[in-house]
C-alpha positions in Angstrom: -22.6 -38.0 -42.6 -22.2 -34.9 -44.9 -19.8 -35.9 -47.6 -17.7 -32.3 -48.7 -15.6 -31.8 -51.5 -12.8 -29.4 -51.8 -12.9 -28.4 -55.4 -10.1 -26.0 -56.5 -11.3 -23.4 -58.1 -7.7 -22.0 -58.4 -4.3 -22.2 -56.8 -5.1 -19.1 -55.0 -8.7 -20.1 -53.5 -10.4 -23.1 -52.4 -14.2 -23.6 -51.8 -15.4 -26.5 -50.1 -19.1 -27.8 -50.9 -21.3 -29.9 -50.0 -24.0 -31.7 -50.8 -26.3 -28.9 -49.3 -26.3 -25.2 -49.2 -23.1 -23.4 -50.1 -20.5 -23.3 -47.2 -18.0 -20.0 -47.1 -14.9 -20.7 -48.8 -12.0 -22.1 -46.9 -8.3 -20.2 -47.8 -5.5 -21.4 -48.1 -2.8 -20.9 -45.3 -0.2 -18.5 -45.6 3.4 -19.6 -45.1 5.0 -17.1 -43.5 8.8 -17.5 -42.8 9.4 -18.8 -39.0 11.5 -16.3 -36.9 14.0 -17.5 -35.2 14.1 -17.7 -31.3 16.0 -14.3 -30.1 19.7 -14.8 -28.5 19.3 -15.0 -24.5 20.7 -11.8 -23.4 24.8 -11.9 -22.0 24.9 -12.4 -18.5 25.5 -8.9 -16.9 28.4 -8.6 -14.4 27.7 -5.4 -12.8 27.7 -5.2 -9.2 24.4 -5.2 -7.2 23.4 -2.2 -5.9 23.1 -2.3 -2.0 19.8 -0.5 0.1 20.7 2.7 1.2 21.8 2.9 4.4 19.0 3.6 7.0 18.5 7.6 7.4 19.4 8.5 11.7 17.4 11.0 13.5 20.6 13.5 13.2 20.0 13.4 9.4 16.2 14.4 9.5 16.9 16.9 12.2 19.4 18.6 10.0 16.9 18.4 7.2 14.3 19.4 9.2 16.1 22.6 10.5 17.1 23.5 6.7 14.0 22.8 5.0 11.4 23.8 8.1 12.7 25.7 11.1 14.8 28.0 9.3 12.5 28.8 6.8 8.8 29.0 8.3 9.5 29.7 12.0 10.1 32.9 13.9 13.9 33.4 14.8 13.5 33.0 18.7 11.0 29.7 18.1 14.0 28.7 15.8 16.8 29.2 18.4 14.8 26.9 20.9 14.0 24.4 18.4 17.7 24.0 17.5 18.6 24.3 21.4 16.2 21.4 22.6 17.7 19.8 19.3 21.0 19.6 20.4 21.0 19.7 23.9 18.3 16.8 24.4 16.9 15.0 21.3 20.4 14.6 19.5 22.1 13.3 22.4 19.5 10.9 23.1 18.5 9.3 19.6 20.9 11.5 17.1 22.5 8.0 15.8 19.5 5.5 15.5 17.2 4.7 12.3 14.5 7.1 12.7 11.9 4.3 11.8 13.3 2.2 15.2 12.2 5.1 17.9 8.9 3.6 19.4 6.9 5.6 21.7 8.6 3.9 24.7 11.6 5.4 24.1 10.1 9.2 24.0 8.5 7.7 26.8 11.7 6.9 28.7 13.7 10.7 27.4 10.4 12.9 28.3 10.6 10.9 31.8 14.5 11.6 32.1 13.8 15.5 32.0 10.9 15.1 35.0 13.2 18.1 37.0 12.5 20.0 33.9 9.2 19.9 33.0 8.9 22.6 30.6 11.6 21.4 28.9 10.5 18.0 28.8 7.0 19.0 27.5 8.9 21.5 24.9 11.1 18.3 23.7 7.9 16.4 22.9 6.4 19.3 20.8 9.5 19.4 18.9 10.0 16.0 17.9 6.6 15.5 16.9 7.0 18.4 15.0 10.2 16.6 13.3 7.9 13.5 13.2 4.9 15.3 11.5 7.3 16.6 9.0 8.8 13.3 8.1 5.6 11.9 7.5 4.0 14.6 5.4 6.9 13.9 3.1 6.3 11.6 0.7 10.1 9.8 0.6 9.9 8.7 3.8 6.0 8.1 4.4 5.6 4.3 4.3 3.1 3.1 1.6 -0.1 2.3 3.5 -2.1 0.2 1.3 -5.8 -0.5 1.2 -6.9 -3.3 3.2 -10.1 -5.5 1.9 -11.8 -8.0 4.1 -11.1 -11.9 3.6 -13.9 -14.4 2.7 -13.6 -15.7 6.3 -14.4 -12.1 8.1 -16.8 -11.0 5.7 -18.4 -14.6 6.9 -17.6 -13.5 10.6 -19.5 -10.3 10.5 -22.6 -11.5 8.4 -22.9 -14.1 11.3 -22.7 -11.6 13.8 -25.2 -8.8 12.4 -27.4 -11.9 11.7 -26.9 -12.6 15.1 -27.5 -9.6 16.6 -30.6 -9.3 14.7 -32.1 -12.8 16.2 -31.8 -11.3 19.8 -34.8 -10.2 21.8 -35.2 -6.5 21.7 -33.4 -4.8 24.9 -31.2 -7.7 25.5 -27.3 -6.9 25.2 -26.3 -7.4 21.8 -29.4 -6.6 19.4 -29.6 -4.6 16.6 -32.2 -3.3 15.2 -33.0 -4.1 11.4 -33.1 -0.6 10.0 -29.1 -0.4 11.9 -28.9 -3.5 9.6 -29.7 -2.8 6.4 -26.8 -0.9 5.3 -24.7 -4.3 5.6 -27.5 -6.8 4.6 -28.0 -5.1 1.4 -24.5 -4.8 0.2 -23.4 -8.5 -2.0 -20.4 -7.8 -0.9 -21.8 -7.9 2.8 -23.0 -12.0 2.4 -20.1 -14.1 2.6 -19.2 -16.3 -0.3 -20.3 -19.8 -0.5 -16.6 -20.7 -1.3 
């Protein structure tokens, strides 16, 4: 065992020795006054704020006319969107969250106007055009979010190329190696051995 001394040279610096080489010096610690733990913040009593309230169809249409139809479209293309507006689409869906109209429900209007074909077929152009709109706009366009495979389907495919690959030639389900590769060569390809 190496024995060291701590020699003070003076009260500012210390050097520790031993009975070897020369070892770096070893400084003293500096006492820096301790802060004290911060106050925990009051308690605030203000009211939480509630989610907006869901926007209707009759809300976008209005928009839409303001910001779309009035502006960019001819005045007779106008007129008919705002008459197929309030005549049919309004009616139908004016009052209901424009995020809870499923396809089934254009569905069940564009079948309702079956006496009326051009009108029907005129209803669906317009609404998707409403649609379209609301989506291009980025407050209402939901957040889609890129989606990465799990360890388990990144296992699922590398068994099935591999798979695919161990078939005879001509038989249903074989891939060729060069249609392979692509996957086979990627790390990210091989599933983990987690």
């Amino acid at each position: 065992m190496v024995a060291l001394i701590l020699r003070r040279l003076d009260p500012a610096r210390s050097e520790r020795t031993n009975a070897g080489p020369p070892v770096a010096p070893i400084r003293e610690p500096k006492t820096a006054p301790r802060r004290a733990c911060p106050e925990p913040a009051p308690a605030v009593s203000e009211p939480l704020q509630r989610p907006a309230p869901p926007l209707t169809v009759q809300q976008l249409a209005e928009r839409f006319l303001a910001e779309y139809v009035d502006v960019h479209l001819k005045p007779n293309t106008a007129k008919s969107y705002r008459c197929i507006l309030d005549d049919i689409i309004l009616p139908a869906l004016g009052n209901r969250d424009f995020r809870s109209v499923s396809r089934r429900d254009v569905q069940a209007l564009h079948v309702s106007l079956r006496d009326r074909p051009s009108q029907a077929n005129y209803m669906l152009c317009v609404l998707g055009s409403l649609y379209t709109r609301i989506t291009q706009d980025k407050r209402f366009a939901s957040r889609r979010v890129e989606r990465f495979l799990s360890p388990e389907e990144r296992r699922t495919i590398y068994e099935v190329v591999q798979a695919g690959l161990r078939r005879k030639p001509g038989s249903r389900g074989h891939l060729e190696p060069a249609g392979a590769t692509a996957s086979s060569n990627r790390s990210s390809a091989r599933p983990s051995k987690r």
